[in-house]
C-alpha positions as CSV (number, residue, x, y, z in Angstrom):
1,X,144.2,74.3,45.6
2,X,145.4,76.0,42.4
3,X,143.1,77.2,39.9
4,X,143.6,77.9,36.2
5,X,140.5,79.8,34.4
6,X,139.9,79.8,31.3
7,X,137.4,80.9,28.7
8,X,136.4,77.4,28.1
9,X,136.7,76.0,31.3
10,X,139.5,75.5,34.3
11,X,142.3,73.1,35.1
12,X,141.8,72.6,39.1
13,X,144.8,70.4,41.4
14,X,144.3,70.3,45.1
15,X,147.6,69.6,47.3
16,X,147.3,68.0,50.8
17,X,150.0,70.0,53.0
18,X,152.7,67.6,52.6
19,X,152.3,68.0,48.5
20,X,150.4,65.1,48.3
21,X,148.2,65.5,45.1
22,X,144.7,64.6,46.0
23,X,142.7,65.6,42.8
24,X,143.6,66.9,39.5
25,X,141.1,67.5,36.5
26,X,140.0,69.7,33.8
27,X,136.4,70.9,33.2
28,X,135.5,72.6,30.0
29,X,132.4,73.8,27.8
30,X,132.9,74.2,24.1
31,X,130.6,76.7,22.7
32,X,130.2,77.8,18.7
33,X,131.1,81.8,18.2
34,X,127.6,82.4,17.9
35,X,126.2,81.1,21.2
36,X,123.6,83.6,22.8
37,X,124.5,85.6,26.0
38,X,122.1,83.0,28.0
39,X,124.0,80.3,26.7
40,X,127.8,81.9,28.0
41,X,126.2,83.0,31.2
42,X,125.5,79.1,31.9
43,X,128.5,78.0,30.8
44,X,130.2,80.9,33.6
45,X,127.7,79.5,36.3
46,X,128.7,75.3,35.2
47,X,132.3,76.0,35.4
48,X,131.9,78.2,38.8
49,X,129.7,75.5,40.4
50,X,131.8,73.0,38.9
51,X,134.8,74.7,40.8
52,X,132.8,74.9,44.1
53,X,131.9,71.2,44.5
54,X,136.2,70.6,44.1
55,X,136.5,73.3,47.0
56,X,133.4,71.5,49.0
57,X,134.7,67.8,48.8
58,X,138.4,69.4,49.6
59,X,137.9,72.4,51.6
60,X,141.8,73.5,51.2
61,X,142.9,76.2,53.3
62,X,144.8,77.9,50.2
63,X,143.7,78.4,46.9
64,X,145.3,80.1,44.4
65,X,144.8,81.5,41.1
66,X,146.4,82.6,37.9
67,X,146.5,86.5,37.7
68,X,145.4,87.5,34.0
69,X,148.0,88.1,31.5
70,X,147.8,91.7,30.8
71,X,149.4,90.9,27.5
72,X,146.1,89.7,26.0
73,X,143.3,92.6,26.3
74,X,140.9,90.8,24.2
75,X,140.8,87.4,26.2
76,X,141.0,89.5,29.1
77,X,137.0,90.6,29.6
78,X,136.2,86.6,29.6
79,X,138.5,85.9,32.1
80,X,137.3,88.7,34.2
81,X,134.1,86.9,33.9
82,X,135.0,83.7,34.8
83,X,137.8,85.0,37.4
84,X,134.2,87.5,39.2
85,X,132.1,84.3,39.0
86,X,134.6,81.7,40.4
87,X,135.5,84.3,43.0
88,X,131.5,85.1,44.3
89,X,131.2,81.4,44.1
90,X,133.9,80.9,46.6
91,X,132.9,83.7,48.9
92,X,129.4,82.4,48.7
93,X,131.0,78.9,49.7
94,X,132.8,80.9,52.8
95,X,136.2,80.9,51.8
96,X,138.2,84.3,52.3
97,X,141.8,84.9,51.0
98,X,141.9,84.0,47.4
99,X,145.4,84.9,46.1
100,X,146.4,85.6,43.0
101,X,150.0,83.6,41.5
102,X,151.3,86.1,38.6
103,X,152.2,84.0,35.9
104,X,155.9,85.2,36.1
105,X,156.1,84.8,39.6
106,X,154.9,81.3,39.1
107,X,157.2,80.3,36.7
108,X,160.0,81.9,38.3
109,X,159.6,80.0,41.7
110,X,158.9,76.7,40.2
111,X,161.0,76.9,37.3
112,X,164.0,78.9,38.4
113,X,163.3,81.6,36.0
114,X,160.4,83.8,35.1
115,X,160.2,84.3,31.4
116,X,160.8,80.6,30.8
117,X,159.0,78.7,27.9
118,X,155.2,77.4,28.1
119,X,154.5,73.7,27.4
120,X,157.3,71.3,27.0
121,X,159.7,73.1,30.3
122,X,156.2,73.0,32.4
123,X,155.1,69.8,31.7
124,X,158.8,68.5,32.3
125,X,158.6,70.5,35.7
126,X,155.0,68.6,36.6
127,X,156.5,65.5,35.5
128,X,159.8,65.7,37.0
129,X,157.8,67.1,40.1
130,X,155.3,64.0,40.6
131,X,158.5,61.0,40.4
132,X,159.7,63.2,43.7
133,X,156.5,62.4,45.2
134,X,156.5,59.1,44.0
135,X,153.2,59.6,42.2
136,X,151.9,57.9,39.2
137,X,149.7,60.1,37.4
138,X,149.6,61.4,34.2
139,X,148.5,65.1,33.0
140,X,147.8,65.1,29.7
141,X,146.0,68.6,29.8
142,X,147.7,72.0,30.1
143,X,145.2,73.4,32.0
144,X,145.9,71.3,34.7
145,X,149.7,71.4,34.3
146,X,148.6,75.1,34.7
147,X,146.9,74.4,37.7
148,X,149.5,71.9,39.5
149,X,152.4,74.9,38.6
150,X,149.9,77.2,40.3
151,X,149.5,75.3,43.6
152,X,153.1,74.4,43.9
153,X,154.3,78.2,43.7
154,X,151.2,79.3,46.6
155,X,153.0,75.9,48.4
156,X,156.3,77.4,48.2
157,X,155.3,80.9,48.6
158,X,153.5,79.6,51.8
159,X,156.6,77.5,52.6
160,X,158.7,81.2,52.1
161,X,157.1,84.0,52.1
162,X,159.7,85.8,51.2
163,X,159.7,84.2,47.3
164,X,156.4,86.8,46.9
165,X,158.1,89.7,48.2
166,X,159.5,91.6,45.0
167,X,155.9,91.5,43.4
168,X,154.6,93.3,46.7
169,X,157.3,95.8,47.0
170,X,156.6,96.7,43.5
171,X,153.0,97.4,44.1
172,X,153.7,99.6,47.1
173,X,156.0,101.5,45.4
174,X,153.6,102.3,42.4
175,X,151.1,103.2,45.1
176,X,153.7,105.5,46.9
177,X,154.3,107.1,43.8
178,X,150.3,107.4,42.9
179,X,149.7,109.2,46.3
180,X,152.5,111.8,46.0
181,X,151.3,112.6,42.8
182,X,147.5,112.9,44.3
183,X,149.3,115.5,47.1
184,X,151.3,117.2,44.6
185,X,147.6,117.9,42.7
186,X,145.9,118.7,45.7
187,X,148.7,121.3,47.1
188,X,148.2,122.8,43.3
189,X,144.9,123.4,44.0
């Protein structure tokens, strides 16, 4: 199951394990600029219970989500939100082992390359993706298209682990680094 949150809503696509695709859809809550605190907390809780019946009717084993795009620190408190509340939601449920796609990675394992275009390149890709599975279906919504690029990278990363290798080895060397410093400070002291 890939998931892509937004701060209006998410684009959800379950995958059986063959890449059949079992449900795709969008759910979304437009709110004016001035709605009240009350009113955005609901519209958190909708879209997290919304999320939560997909993951009920499905029950996938994987399910994998958009990391935030560091890129954009205003948006990025909203999707914090949304990312804490879909997250509890699930744990709630009893699912463990949420992963997180980086948008990169996902565009480099579906598309061949990581800084390659939004829209028209991913839309081709979901497209071009769904006549090889001989499915009929239309996705007119980006948030989907979002969603369907999400589940296919977890697929292949699944398929190949070793496709979401360089992102870990970059973490554990930023964590080497940050623990020699902490020893180089504590030996000062």
């Amino acid at each position: 199951m890939g998931l892509d949150l937004s701060a209006r809503g998410a684009g959800v696509c379950v995958l059986s394990a063959d890449g059949e695709v079992l449900y795709e859809d969008v759910f979304g809550i437009e709110l004016p600029r001035n709605a009240s605190l009350d009113v955005k907390t609901l519209r958190l809780l909708k879209i997290s219970e919304w999320v939560i019946d997909v993951f009920n009717k499905y029950k996938p084993e994987e399910i994998g989500v958009e990391e935030y795009a560091y890129g954009t620190p205003n948006r990025n408190t909203v999707l914090s939100e949304i990312n804490g509340c879909v997250r509890l939601q699930l744990y709630l449920a009893g699912f463990r082992g949420l992963r997180y796609v980086g948008v990169g990675m996902s565009r480099k394992i579906v598309l061949g390359r990581g800084n390659a275009p939004r829209g028209e390149k991913v839309k081709d890709f979901v497209e071009r993706r769904l006549n090889e599975m001989n499915v009929s279906l239309k996705v007119d919504d980006d948030n989907v298209r979002d969603a369907f690029v999400i589940v296919e990278a977890l697929r292949q990363i699944i398929i190949d682990p070793r496709k979401g290798i360089a992102k870990c080895r970059k973490k554990t060397k930023k964590k080497r680094r940050r623990s020699q410093k902490k020893k180089q400070l504590s030996l000062l002291t």
